[in-house]
FIKOLZA-1660 file (N, C-alpha, C; in steps of 0.1 Angstrom, whole numbers, plus 5000, padded with zeros to 4 digits):
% residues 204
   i   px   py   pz ch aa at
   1 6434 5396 8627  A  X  N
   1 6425 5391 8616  A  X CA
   1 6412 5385 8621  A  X  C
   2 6411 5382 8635  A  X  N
   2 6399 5378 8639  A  X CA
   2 6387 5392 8642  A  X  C
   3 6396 5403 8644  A  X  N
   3 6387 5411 8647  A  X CA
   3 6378 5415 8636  A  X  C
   4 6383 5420 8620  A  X  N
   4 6368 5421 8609  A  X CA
   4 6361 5409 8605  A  X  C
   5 6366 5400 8612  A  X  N
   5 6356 5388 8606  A  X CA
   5 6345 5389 8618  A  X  C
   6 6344 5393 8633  A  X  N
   6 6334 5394 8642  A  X CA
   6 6324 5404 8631  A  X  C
   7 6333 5414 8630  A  X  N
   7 6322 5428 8628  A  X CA
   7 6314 5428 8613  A  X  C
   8 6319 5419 8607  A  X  N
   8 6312 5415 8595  A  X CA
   8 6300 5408 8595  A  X  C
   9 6302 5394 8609  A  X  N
   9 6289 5388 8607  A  X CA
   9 6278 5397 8617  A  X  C
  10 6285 5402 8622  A  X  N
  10 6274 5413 8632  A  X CA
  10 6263 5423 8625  A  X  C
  11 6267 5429 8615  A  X  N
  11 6263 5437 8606  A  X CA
  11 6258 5429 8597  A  X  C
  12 6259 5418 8593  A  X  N
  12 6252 5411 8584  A  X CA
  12 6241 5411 8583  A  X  C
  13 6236 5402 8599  A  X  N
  13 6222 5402 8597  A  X CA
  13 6213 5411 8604  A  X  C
  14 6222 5424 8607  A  X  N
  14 6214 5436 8613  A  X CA
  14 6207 5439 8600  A  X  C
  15 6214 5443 8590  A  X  N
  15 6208 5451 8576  A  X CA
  15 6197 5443 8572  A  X  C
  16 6195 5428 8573  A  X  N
  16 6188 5424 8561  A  X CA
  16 6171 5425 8568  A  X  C
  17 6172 5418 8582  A  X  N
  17 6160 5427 8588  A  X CA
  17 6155 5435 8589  A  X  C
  18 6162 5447 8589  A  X  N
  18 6160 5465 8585  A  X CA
  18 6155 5462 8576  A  X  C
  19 6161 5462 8565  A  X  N
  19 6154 5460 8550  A  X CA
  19 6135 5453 8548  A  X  C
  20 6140 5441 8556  A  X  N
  20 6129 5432 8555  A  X CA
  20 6116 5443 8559  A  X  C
  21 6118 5451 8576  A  X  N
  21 6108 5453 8579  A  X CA
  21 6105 5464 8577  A  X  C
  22 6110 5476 8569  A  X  N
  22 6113 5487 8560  A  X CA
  22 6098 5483 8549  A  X  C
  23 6102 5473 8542  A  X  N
  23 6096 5468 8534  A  X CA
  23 6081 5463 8532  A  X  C
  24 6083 5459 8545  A  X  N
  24 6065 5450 8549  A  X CA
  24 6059 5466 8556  A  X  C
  25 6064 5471 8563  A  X  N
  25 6053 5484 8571  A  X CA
  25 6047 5495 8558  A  X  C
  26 6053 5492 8548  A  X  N
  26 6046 5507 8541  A  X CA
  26 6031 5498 8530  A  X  C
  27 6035 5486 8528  A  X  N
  27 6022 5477 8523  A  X CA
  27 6008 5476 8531  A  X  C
  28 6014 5473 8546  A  X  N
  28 5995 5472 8552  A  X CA
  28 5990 5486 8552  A  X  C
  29 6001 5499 8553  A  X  N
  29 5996 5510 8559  A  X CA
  29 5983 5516 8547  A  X  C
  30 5987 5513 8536  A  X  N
  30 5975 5520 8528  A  X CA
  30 5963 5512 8528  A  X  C
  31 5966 5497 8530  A  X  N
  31 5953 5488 8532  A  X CA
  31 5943 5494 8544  A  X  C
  32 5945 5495 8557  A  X  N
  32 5932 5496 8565  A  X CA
  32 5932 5513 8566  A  X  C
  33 5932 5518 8554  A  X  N
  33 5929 5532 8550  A  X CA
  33 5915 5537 8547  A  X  C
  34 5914 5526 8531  A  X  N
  34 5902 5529 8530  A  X CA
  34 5890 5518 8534  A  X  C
  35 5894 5512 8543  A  X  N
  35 5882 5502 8551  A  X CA
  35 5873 5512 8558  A  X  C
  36 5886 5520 8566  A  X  N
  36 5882 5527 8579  A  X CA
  36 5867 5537 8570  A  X  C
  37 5872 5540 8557  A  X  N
  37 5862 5552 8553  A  X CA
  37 5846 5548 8552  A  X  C
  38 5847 5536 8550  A  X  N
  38 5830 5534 8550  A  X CA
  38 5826 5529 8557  A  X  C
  39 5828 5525 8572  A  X  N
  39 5821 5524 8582  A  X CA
  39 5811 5533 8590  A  X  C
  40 5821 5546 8591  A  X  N
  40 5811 5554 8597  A  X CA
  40 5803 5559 8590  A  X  C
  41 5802 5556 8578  A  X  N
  41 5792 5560 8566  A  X CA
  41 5780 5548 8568  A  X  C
  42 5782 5534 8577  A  X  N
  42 5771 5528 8578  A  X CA
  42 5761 5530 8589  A  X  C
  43 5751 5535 8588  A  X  N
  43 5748 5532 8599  A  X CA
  43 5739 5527 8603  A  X  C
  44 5738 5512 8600  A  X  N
  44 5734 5501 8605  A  X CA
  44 5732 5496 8620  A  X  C
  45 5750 5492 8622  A  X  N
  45 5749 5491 8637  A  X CA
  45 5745 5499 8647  A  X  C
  46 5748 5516 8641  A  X  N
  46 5741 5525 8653  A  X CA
  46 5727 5523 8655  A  X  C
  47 5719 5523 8647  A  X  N
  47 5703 5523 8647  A  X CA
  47 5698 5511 8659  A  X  C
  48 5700 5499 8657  A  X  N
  48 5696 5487 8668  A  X CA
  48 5701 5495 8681  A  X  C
  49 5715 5501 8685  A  X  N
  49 5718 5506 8698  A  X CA
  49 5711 5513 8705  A  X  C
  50 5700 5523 8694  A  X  N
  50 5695 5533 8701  A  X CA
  50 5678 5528 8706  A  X  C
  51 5669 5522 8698  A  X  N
  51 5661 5515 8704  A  X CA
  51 5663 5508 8718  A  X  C
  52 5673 5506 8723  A  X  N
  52 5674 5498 8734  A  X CA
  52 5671 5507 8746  A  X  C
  53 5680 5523 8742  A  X  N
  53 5679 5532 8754  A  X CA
  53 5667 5539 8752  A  X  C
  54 5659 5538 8742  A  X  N
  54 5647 5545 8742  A  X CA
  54 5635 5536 8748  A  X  C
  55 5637 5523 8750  A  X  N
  55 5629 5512 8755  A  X CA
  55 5629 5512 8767  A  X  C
  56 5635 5518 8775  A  X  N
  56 5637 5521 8783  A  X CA
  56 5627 5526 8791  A  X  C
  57 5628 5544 8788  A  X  N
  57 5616 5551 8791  A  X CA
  57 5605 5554 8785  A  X  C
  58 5607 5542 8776  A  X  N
  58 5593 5548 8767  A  X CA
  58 5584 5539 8777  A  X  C
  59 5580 5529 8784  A  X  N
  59 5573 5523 8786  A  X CA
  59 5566 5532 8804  A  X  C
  60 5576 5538 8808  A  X  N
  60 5571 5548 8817  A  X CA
  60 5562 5560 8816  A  X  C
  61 5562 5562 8806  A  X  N
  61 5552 5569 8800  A  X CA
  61 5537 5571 8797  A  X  C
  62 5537 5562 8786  A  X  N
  62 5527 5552 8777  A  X CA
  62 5516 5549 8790  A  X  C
  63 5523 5543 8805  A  X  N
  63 5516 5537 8812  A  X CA
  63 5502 5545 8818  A  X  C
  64 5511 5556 8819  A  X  N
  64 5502 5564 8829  A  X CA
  64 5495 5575 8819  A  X  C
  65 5497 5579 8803  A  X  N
  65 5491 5588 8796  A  X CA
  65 5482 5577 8786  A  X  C
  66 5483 5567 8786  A  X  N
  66 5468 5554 8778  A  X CA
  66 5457 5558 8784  A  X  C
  67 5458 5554 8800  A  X  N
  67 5441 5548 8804  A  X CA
  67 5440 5563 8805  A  X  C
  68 5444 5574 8804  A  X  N
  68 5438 5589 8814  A  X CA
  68 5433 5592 8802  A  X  C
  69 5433 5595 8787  A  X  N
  69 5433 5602 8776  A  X CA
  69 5423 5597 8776  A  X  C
  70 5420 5580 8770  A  X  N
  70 5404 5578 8767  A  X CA
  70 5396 5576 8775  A  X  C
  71 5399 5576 8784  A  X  N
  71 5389 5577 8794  A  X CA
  71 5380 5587 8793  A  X  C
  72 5393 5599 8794  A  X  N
  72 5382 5611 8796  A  X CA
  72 5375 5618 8783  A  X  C
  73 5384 5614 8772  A  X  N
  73 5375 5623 8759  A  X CA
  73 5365 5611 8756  A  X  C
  74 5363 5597 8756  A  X  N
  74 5352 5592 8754  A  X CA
  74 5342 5591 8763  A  X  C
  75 5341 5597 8774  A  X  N
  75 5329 5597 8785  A  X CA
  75 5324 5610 8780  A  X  C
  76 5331 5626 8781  A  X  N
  76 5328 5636 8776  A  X CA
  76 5338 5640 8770  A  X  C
  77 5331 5645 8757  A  X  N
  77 5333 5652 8748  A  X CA
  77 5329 5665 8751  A  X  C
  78 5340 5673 8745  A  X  N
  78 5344 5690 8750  A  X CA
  78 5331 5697 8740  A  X  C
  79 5325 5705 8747  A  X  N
  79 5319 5714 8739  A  X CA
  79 5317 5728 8737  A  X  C
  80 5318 5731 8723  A  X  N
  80 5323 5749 8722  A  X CA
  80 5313 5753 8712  A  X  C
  81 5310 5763 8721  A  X  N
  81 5297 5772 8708  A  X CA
  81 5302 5785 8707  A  X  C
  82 5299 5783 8697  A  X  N
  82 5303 5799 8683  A  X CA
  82 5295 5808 8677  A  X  C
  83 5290 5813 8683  A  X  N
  83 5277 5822 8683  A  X CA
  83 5275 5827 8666  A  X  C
  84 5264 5828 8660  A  X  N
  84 5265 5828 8648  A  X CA
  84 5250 5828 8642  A  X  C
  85 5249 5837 8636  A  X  N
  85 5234 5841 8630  A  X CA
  85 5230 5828 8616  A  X  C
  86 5218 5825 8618  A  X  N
  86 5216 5815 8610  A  X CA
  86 5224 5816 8594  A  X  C
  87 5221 5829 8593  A  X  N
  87 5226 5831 8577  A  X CA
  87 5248 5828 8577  A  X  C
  88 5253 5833 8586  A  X  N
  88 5270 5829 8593  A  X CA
  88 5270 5816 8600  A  X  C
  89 5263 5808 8600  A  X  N
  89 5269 5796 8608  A  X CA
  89 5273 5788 8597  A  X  C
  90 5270 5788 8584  A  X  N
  90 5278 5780 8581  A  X CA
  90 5293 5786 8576  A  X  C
  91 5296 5799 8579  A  X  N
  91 5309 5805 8572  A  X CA
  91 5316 5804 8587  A  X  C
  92 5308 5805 8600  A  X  N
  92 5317 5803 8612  A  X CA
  92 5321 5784 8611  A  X  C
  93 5316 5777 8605  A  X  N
  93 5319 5761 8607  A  X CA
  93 5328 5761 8600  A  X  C
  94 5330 5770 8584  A  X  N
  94 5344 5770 8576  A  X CA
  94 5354 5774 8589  A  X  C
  95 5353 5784 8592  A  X  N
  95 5365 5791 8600  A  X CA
  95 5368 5780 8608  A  X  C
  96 5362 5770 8617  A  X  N
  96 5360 5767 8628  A  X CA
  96 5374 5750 8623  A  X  C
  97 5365 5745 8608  A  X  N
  97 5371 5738 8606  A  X CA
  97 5387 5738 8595  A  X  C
  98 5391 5754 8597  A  X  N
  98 5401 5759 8593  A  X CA
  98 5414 5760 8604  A  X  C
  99 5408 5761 8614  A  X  N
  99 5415 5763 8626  A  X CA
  99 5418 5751 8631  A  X  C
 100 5409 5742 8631  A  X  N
 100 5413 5725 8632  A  X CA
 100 5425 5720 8622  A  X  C
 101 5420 5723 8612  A  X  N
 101 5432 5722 8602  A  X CA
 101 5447 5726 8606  A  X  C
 102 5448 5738 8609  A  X  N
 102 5461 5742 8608  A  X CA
 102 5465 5741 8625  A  X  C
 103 5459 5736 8632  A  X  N
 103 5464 5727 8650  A  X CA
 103 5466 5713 8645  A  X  C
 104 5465 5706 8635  A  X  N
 104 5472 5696 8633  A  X CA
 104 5459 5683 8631  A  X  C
 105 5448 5689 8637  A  X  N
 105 5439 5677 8630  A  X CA
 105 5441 5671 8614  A  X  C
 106 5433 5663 8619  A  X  N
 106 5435 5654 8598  A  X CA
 106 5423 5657 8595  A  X  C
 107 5427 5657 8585  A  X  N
 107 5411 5661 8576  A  X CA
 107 5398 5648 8576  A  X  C
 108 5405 5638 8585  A  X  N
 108 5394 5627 8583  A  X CA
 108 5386 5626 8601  A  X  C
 109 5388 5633 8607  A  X  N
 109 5388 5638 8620  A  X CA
 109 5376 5645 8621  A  X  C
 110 5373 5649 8612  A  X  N
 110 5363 5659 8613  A  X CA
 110 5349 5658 8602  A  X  C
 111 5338 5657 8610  A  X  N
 111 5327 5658 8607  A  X CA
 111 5314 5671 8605  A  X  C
 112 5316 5676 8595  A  X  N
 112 5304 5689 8592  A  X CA
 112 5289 5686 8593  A  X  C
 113 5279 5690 8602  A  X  N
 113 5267 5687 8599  A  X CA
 113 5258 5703 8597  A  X  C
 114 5246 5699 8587  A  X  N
 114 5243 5713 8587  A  X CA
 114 5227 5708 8583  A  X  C
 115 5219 5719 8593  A  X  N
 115 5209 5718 8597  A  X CA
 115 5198 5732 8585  A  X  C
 116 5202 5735 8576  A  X  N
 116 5194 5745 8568  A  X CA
 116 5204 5738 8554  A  X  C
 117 5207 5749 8545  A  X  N
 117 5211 5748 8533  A  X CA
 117 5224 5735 8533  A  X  C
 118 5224 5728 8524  A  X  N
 118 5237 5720 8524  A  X CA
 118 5247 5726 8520  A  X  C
 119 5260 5721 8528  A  X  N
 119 5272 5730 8521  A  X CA
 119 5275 5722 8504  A  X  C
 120 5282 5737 8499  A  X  N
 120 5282 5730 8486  A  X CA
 120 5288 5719 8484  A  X  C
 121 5299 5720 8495  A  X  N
 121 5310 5704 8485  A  X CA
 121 5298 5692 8486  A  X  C
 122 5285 5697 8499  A  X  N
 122 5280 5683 8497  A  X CA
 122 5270 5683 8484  A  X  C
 123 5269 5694 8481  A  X  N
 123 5257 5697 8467  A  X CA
 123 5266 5689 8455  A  X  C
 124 5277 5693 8453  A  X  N
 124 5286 5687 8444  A  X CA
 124 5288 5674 8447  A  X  C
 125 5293 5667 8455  A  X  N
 125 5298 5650 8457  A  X CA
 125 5285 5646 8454  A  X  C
 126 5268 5649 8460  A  X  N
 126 5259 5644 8460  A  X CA
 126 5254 5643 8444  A  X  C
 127 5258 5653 8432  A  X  N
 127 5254 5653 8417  A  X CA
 127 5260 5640 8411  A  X  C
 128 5268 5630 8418  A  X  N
 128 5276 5623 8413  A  X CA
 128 5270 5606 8418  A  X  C
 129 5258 5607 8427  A  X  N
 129 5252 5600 8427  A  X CA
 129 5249 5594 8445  A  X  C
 130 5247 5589 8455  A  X  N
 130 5247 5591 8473  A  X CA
 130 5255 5574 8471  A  X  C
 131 5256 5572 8465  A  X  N
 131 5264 5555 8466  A  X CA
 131 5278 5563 8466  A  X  C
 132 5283 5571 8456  A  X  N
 132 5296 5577 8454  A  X CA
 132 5299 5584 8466  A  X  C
 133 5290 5596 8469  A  X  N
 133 5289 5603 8482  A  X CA
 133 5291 5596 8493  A  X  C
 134 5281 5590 8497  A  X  N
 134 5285 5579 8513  A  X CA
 134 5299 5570 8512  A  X  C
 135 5302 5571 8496  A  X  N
 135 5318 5561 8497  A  X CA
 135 5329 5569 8506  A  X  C
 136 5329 5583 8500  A  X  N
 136 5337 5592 8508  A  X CA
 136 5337 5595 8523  A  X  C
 137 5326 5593 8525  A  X  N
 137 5323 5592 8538  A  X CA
 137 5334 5579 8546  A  X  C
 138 5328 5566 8540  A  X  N
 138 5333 5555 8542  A  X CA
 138 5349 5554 8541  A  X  C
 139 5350 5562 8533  A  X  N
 139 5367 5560 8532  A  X CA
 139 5373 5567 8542  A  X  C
 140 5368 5584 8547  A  X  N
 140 5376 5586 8560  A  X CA
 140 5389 5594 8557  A  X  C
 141 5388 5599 8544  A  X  N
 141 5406 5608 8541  A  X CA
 141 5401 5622 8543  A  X  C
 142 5388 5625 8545  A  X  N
 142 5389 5638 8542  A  X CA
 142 5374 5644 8549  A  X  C
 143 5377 5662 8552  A  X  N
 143 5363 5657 8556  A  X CA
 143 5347 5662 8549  A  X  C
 144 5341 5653 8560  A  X  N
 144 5326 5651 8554  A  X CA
 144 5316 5663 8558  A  X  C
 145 5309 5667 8550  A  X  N
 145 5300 5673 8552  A  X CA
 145 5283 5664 8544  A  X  C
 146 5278 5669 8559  A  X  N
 146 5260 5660 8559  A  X CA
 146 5255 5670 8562  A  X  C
 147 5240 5664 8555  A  X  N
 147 5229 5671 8566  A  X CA
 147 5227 5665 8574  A  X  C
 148 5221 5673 8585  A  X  N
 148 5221 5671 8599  A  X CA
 148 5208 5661 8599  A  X  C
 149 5200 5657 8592  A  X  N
 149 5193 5650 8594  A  X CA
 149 5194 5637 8586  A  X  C
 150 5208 5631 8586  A  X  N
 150 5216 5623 8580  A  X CA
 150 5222 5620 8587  A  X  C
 151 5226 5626 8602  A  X  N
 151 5230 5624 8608  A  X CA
 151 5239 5611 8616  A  X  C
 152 5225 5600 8618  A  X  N
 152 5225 5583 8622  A  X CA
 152 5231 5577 8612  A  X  C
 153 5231 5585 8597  A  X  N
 153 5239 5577 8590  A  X CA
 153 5253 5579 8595  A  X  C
 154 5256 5588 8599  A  X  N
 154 5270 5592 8594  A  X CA
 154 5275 5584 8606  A  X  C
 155 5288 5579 8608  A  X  N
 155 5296 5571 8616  A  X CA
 155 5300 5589 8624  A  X  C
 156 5307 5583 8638  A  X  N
 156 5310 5588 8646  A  X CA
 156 5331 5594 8647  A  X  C
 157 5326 5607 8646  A  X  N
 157 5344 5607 8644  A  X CA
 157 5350 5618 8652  A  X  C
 158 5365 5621 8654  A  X  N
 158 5367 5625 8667  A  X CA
 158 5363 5641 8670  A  X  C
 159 5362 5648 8656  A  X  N
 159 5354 5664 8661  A  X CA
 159 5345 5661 8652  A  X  C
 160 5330 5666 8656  A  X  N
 160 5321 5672 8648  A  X CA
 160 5316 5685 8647  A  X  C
 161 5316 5694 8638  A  X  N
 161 5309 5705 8638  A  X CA
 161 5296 5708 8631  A  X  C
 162 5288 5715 8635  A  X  N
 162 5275 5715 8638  A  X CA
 162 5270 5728 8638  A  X  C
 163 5265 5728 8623  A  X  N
 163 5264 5747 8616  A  X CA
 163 5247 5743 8615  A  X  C
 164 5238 5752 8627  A  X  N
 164 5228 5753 8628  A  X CA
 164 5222 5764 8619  A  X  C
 165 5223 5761 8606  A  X  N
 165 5217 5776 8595  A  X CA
 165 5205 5770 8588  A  X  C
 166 5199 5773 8595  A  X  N
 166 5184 5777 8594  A  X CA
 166 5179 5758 8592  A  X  C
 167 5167 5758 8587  A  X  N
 167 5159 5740 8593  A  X CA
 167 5148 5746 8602  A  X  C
 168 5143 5734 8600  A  X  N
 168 5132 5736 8612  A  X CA
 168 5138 5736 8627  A  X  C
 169 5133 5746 8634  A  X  N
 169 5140 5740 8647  A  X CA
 169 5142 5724 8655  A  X  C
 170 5125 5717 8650  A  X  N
 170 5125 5704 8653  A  X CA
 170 5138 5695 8646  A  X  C
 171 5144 5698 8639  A  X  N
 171 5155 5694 8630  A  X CA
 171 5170 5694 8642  A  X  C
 172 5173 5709 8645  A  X  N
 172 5182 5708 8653  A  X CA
 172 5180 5704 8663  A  X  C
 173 5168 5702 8669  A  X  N
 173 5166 5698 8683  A  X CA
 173 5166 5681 8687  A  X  C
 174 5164 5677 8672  A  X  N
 174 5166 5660 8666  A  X CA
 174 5180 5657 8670  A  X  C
 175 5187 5668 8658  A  X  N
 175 5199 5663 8658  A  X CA
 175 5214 5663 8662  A  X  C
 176 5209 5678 8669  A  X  N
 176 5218 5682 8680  A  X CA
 176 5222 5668 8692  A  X  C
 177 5217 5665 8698  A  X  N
 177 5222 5652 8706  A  X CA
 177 5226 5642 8701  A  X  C
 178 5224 5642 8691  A  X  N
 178 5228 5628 8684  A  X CA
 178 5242 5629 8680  A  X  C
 179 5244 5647 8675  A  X  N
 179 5256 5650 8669  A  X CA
 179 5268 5648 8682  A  X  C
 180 5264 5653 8692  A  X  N
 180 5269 5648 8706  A  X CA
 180 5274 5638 8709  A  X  C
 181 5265 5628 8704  A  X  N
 181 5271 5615 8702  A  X CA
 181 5282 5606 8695  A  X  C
 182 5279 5615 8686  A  X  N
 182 5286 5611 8675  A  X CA
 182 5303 5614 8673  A  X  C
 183 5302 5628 8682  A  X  N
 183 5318 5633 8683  A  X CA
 183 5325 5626 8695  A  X  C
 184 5339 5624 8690  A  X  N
 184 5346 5613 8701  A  X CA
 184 5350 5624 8709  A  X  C
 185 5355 5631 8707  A  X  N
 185 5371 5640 8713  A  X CA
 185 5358 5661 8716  A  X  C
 186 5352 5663 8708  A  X  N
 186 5350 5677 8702  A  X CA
 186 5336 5679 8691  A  X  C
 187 5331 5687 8702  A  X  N
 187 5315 5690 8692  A  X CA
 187 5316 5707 8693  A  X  C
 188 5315 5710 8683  A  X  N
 188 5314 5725 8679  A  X CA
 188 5305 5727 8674  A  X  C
 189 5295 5741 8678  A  X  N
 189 5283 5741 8673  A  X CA
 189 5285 5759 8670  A  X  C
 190 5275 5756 8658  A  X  N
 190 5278 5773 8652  A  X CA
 190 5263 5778 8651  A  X  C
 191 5259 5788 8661  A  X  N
 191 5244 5792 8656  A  X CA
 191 5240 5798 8672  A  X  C
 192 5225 5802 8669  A  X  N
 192 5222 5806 8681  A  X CA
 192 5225 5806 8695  A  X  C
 193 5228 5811 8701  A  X  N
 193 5230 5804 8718  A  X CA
 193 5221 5798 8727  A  X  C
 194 5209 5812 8722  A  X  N
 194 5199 5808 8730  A  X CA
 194 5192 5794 8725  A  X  C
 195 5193 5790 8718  A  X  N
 195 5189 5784 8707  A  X CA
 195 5194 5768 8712  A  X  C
 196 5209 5771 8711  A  X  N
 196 5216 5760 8711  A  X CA
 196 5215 5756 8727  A  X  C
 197 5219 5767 8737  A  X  N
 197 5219 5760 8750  A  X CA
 197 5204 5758 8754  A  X  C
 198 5191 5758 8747  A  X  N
 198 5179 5751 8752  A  X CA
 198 5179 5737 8747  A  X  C
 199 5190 5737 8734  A  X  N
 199 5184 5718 8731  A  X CA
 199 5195 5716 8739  A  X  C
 200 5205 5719 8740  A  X  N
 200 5215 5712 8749  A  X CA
 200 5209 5706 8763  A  X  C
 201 5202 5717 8767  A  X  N
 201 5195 5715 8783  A  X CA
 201 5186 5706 8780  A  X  C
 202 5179 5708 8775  A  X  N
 202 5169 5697 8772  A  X CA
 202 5176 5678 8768  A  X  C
 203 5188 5682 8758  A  X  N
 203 5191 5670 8755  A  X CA
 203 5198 5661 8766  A  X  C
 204 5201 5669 8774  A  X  N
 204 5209 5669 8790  A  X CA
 204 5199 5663 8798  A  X  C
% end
């Protein structure tokens, strides 16, 4: 009679444990279910990690491509001529500043100067009064077209192009150097050659 009274309390408290922990494991398992789901939907903490490794090499770079770039496009400025009959220089300056366009210049980049007829957009912006006109200038979104003997007005910006269609020659010969000046990066000149490389020489 001693022996089912052992096997009784033995089995007693095996079961109620079982039970117990039967019980508690199937409660947490659905809880860190949906925690897990919108973490990697944040991504907060990724973003700060990656600036660290890019800080890295970014500053080996920067070092040695700063001083070389301005140096050399602010001492000289590149210059390209486009051979072009008085009556075509200003449809070669469209082309010229179409091709700027679509290499990725901005439209505020670029400066038109023209030494004979004005181009129309400037016949148009100018009907609107030269206070409204020079504002556009001043603002810088887009680009400007001058006469070339308006030139000193116009600020200085990184390409200028330079449609020698027709003017007095004393005109281009004024303002050709100046327009030189004026470009930071790129001076494009549309018109004569012979024409153009005598004021060049001369302005030289």
């Amino acid at each position: 009679m001693e022996e089912p009274q052992i096997h009784e309390s033995a089995q007693g408290p095996r079961v109620t444990p079982a039970a117990s922990r039967t019980a508690q494991t199937p409660r947490p398992v659905p809880g860190p279910r949906p925690v897990t789901v919108p973490r990697p939907g944040r991504p907060g903490p990724v973003r700060p990690a990656e600036p660290a490794q890019q800080a890295t090499p970014g500053p080996v770079p920067t070092a040695t491509t700063v001083p070389a770039a301005p140096s050399v496009s602010a001492a000289v400025p590149q210059i390209q001529l486009i051979p072009a009959s008085a009556e075509g220089a200003l449809d070669a300056a469209e082309e010229a500043v179409d091709l700027l366009l679509d290499t990725g210049r901005a439209p505020g980049d670029i400066l038109v100067l023209t030494t004979g007829d004005p181009h129309p957009w400037a016949s148009h912006e100018l009907s609107f009064g030269e206070a409204a006109y020079w504002a556009l200038h001043d603002a810088g979104d887009d680009v400007f077209y001058a006469d070339a003997a308006q030139v000193k007005r116009a600020s200085g910006r990184p390409v200028v192009v330079f449609a020698a269609n027709g003017g007095a020659v004393d005109a281009v010969v004024g303002a050709l150097p100046v327009a030189l000046a004026r470009a930071g990066a790129l001076l494009i000149v549309c018109g004569d050659p012979k024409q153009i490389n005598s004021v060049l020489g001369a302005g030289v």
